[in-house]
Wavefront OBJ file of the C-alpha trace (Angstrom):
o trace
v -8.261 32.597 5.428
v -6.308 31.871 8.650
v -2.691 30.637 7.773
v -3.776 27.226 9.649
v -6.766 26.366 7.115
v -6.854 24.005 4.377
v -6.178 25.225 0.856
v -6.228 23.180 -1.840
v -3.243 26.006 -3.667
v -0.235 24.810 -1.996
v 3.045 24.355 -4.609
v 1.797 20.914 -6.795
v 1.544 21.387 -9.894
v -2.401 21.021 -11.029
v -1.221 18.181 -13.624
v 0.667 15.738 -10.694
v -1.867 15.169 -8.662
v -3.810 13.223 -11.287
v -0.806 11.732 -13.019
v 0.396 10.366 -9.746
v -3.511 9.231 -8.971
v -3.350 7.367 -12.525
v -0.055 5.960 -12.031
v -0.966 4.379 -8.790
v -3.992 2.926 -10.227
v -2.237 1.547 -13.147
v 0.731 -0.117 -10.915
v -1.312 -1.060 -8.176
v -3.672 -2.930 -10.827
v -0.418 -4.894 -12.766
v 0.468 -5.567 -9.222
v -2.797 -7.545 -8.629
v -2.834 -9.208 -11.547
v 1.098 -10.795 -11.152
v 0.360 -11.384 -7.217
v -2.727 -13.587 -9.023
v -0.564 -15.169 -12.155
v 3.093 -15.329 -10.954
v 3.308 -15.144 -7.257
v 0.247 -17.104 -6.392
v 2.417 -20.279 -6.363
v 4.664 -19.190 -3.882
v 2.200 -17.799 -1.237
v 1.016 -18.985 1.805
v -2.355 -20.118 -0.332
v -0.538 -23.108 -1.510
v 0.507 -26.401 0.573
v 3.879 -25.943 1.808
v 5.743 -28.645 0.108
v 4.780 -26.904 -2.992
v 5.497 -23.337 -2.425
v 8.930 -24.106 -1.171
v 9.638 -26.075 -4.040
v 8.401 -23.504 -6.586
v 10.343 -20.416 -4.526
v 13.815 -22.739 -4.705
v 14.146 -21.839 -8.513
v 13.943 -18.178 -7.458
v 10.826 -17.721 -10.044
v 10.937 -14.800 -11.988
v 7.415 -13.971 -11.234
v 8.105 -14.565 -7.460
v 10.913 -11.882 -8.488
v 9.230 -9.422 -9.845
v 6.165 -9.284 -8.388
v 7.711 -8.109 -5.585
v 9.992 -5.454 -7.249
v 6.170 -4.153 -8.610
v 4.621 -3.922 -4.944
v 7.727 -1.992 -4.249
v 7.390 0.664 -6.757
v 3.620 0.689 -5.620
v 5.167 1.567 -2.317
v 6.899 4.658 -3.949
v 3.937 5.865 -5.864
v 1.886 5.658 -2.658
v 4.278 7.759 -0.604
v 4.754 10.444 -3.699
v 1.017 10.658 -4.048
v 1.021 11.553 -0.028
v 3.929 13.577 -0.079
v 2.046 15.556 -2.942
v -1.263 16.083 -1.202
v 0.980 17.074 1.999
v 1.705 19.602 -0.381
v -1.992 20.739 -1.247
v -1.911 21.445 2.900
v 0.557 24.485 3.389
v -1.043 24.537 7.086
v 0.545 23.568 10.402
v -2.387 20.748 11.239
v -1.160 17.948 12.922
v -2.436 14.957 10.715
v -1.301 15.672 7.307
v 2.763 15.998 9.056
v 1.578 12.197 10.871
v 0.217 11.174 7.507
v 3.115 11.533 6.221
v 5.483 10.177 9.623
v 3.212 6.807 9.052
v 3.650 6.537 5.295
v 7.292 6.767 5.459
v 7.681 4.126 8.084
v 5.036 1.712 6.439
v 7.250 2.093 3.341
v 10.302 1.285 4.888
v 9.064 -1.984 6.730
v 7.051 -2.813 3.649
v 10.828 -2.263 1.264
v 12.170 -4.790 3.884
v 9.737 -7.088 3.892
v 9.184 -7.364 0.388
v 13.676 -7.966 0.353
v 13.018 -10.961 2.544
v 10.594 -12.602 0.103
v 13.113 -11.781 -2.706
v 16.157 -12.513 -1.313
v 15.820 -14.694 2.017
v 12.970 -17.457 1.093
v 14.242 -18.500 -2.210
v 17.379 -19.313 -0.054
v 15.563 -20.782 2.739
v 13.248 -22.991 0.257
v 16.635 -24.378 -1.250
v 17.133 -25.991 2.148
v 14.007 -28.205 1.583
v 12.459 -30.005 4.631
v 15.623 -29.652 6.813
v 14.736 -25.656 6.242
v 10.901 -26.244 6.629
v 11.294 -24.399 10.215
v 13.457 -21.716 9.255
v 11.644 -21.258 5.692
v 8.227 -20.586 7.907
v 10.110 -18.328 10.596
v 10.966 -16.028 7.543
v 7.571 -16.500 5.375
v 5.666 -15.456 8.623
v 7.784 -12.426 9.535
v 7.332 -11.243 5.876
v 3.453 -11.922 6.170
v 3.187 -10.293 9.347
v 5.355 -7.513 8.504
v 3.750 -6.927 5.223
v 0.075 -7.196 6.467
v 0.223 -5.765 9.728
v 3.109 -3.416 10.142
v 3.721 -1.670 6.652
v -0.237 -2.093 5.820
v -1.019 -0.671 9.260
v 0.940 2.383 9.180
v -0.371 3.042 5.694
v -3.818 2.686 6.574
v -3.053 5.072 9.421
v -1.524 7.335 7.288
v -4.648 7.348 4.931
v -6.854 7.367 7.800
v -5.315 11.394 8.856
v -4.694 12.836 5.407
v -8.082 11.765 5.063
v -9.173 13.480 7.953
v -7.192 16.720 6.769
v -8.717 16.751 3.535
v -12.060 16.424 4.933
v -12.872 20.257 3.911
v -11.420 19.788 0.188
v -13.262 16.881 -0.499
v -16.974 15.585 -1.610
v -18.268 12.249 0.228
v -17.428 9.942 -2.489
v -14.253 10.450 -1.722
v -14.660 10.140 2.234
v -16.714 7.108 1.529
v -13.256 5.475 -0.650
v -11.366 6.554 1.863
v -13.347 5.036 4.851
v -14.404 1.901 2.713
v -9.849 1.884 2.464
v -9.145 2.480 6.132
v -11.692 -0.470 6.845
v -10.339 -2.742 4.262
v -7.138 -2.104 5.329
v -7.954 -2.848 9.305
v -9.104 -6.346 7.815
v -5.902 -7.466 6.129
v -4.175 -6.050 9.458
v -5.823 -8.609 11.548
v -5.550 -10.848 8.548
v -2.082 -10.346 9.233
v -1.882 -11.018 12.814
v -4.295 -14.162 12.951
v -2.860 -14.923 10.284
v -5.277 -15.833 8.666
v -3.981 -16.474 4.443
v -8.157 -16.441 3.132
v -8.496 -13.165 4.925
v -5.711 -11.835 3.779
v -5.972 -12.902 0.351
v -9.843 -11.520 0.378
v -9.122 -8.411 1.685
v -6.284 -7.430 -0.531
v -8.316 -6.863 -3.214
v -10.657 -4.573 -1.881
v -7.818 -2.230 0.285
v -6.250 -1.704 -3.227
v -9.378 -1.134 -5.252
v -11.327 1.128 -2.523
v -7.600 2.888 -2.473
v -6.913 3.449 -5.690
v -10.404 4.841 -6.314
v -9.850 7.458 -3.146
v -6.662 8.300 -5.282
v -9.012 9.950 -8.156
v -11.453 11.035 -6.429
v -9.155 13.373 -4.117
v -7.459 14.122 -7.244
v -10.198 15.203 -8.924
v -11.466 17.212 -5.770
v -8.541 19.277 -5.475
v -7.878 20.096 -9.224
v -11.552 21.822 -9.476
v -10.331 23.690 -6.546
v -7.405 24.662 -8.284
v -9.131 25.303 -11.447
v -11.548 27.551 -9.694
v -8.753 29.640 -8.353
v -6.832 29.853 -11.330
l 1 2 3 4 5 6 7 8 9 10 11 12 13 14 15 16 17 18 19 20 21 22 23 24 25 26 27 28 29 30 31 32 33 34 35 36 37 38 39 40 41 42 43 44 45 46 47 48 49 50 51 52 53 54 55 56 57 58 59 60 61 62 63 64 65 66 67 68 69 70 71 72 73 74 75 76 77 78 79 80 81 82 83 84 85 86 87 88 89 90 91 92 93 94 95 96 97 98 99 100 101 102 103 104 105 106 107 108 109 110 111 112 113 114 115 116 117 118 119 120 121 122 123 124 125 126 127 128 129 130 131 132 133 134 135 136 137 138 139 140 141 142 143 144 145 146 147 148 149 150 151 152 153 154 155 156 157 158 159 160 161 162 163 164 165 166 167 168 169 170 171 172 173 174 175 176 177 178 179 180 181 182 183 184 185 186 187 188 189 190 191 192 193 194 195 196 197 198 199 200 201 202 203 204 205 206 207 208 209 210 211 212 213 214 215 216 217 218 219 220 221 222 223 224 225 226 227
């Protein structure tokens, strides 16, 4: 086999691929479910009077909700960075992959510090802030949505495409079903537009976390049919 082809025998470890798959599904999942119970109040879903006055007591929830979509953010560049590994060629679009991950996690880290740190602040201000308060809410919407959630998706979209060889079509279909969901809450992001955003989070998170295990499982029979 050419130097340049796919192999699914690079350096990880046939035990982290699924472990990280797992853990991403697991995080991702209590991330849902406190976006739904603790941060709902705060979001852009809510009349603004009311969200302000909520994020002014710097809500736990509001807290760490956030400091749970940023460990997702983690887990999703480890998982790439592992299947990067699973690809000891020179292709182009696993090294991108990766390029786009790190730079959707990096404006997603900031963005999710803003709604921490700077609209709690800016909510204290109460309608004298109202301008300011929205200046910051839409740059971490925006920012969120469209700029970290784009570069992800884009990453996704080429290791995808690398791992087209390795992989059986339910796991192309999960991982077309998360590049589309993702282009969704990307425009969701730019509109914006908060009941598109909020409809296609779901979705990009399920259809992403299901690619997850699938690849996984994909590439450990390949390892365990070369062991």
């Amino acid at each position: 086999m050419p130097p340049s082809s796919p192999d699914a025998s690079g350096t990880v470890p046939a035990r982290l691929l699924p472990a990280l798959a797992w853990a991403n599904v697991a995080l991702h999942g209590v991330g849902l479910a406190v976006a739904w119970f603790g941060m709902r109040p705060g979001s852009v879903l809510v009349p603004l009077p009311q969200r302000m006055a909520y994020l002014a007591a710097s809500p736990p929830g509001w807290t760490w909700g956030w400091g749970i979509w940023m460990l997702c953010t983690l887990l999703l560049a480890a998982y790439m960075v592992a299947l990067r590994l699973c690809l000891p060629g020179r292709s182009l679009e696993p090294r991108l992959a990766l390029v786009f991950t790190a730079a959707g996690m990096a404006a997603d880290l900031l963005t999710d510090a803003v709604q921490i740190q700077v609209l709690p602040l800016a909510a204290r201000a109460g309608a004298s802030g109202e301008t300011l308060f929205l200046a910051f809410e839409r740059l971490a919407l925006t920012g969120g949505a469209t700029v970290a959630n784009g570069l992800y998706t884009s990453g996704i979209l080429l290791m995808a495409i690398a791992l087209h060889p390795l992989t059986g079509t339910p796991a192309r279909l999960a991982g077309g079903a998360t590049v589309l969901a993702g282009t969704v809450m990307i425009f969701a992001g730019l509109l914006p537009s908060p009941e598109l955003l909020a409809l296609s989070t779901g979705p990009t998170i399920g259809f992403y976390s299901v690619w997850t295990l699938l690849v996984a499982r994909d590439l450990g029979r390949r390892l365990e049919r070369r062991a």
